[in-house]
Every structure is written in structure tokens, then in C-alpha cells.
C-alpha positions in Angstrom: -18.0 66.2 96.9 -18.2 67.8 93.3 -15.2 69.8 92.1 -15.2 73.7 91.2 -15.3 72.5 87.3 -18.1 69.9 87.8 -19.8 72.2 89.8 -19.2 74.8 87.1 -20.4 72.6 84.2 -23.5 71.3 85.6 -24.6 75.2 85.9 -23.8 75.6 82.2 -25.9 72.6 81.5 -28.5 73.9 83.6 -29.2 77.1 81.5 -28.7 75.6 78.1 -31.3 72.6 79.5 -34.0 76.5 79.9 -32.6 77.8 76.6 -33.9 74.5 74.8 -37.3 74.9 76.7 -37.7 78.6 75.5 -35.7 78.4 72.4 -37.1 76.9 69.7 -35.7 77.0 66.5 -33.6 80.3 67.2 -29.6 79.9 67.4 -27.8 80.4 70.7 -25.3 83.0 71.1 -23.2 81.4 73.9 -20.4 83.7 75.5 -17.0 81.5 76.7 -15.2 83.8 79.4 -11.6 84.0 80.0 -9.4 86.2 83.0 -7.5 88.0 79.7 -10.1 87.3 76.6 -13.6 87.3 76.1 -15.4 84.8 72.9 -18.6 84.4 71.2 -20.1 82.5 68.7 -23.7 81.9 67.5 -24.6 78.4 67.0 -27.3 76.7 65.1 -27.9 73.6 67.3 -30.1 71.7 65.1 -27.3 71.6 62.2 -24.6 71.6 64.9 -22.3 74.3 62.7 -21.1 77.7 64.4 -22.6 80.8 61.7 -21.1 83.1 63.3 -18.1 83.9 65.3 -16.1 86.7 66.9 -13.1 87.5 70.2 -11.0 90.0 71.2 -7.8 88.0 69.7 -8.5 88.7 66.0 -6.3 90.9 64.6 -8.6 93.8 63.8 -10.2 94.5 67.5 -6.8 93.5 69.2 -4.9 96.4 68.2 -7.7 98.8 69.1 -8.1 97.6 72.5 -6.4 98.1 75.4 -6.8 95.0 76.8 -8.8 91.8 76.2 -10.7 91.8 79.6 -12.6 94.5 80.0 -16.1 95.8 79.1 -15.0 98.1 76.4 -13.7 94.7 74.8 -16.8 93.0 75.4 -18.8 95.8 74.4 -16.3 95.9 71.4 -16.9 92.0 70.4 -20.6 92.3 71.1 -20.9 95.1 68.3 -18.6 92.9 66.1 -21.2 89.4 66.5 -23.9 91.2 65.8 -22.6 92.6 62.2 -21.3 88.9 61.4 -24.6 87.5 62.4 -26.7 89.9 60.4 -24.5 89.0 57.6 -25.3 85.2 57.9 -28.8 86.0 58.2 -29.7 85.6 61.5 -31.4 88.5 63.6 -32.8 86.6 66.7 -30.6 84.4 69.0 -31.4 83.1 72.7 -28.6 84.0 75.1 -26.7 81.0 76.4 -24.4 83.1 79.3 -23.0 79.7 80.3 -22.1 79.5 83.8 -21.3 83.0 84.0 -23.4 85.3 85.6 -25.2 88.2 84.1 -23.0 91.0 85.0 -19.8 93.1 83.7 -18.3 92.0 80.6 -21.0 89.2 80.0 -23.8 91.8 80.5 -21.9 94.7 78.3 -21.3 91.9 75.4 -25.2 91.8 75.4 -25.8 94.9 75.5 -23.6 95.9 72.4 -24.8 92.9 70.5 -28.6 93.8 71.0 -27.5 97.7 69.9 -26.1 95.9 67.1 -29.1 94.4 66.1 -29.6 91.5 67.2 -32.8 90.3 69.4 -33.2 88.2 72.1 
């Protein structure tokens, strides 16, 4: 019988596997979860270099939040990738969500990064 992390990774693995399909050439904006912090970064696969990245433990969005784990946070980091990302030149991502589902803090980080501008 599989574990809760194999069983975990083989999900991930299972939407990036779709995200290739439908992807292209765009970058992936993949969302890493934590019970107190919430991280993003977009990655260009085909160079294998991050071009953008953003969390609620940088030193600018920590003091203005109340905590790391909610959706204002989220909503908070979303707004912040999708500046950085514009800035590196990059306006359309596909949305790698992991094995989380779509829902709460992953869904309001999506929401505030599309708001920002970005497009996927």
C-alpha cells in the first residue's frame, strides 16, 4: 500500500503530466502550500530556471499580514507574482496547483494573480 506522500506526489505528477499536454511553450506558475506559509514561483521548464518568485515570508508582505495562512495572504502573494512576472516579461502561465485542490487559499492566489495580470 502507497503512503500519504507517495500518494500525494503521484497526484502532483499527474497534473503537471496535463499541464505539459495543454502547455506548450508557456511557463508554469506552480503554488507549494504549507499549514502557516503559502509559495509561488513561475518556472520556464524548457530552460529549467525559476523567472519569477514570491511568499508570504519576504520581509515586505510579512509585516502587513496577519498571518501567513490565510486567503488575504494568498490573495496578497498572488498580486505580488503577478507584478514580478510582468516585470520579467511574461504575461501567460499555465497553472500547476500541484496536488492541492482548487479551493481557499490556492483558488484566491489565482484569482489575485489573474487580477494582476497575468493569463491562464
Amino acid at each position: 500500500m502507497a503512503s500519504p506522500k507517495e500518494i500525494t506526489q503521484r497526484r502532483a505528477q499527474r497534473v503537471r503530466r496535463q499541464l505539459k499536454k495543454v502547455g506548450g511553450a508557456r511557463p508554469r506558475l506552480s503554488v507549494h502550500r504549507t499549514s502557516k506559509n503559502i509559495y509561488v514561483q513561475v518556472i520556464d521548464d524548457a530552460q529549467g530556471r525559476t523567472l519569477a518568485a514570491a511568499s508570504t515570508l519576504e520581509k515586505d508582505l510579512k509585516g502587513s499580514l496577519k498571518t501567513g495562512a490565510d486567503t488575504a495572504a494568498a490573495a496578497a502573494v498572488g498580486k505580488l507574482i503577478a507584478e514580478r512576472a510582468a516585470k520579467a516579461g511574461v504575461k501567460e502561465v499555465v497553472f500547476d496547483r500541484g496536488a492541492y485542490i482548487y479551493h481557499g487559499r490556492v483558488k484566491a492566489l489565482a484569482e489575485a494573480a489573474r487580477e494582476g495580470g497575468l493569463s491562464f
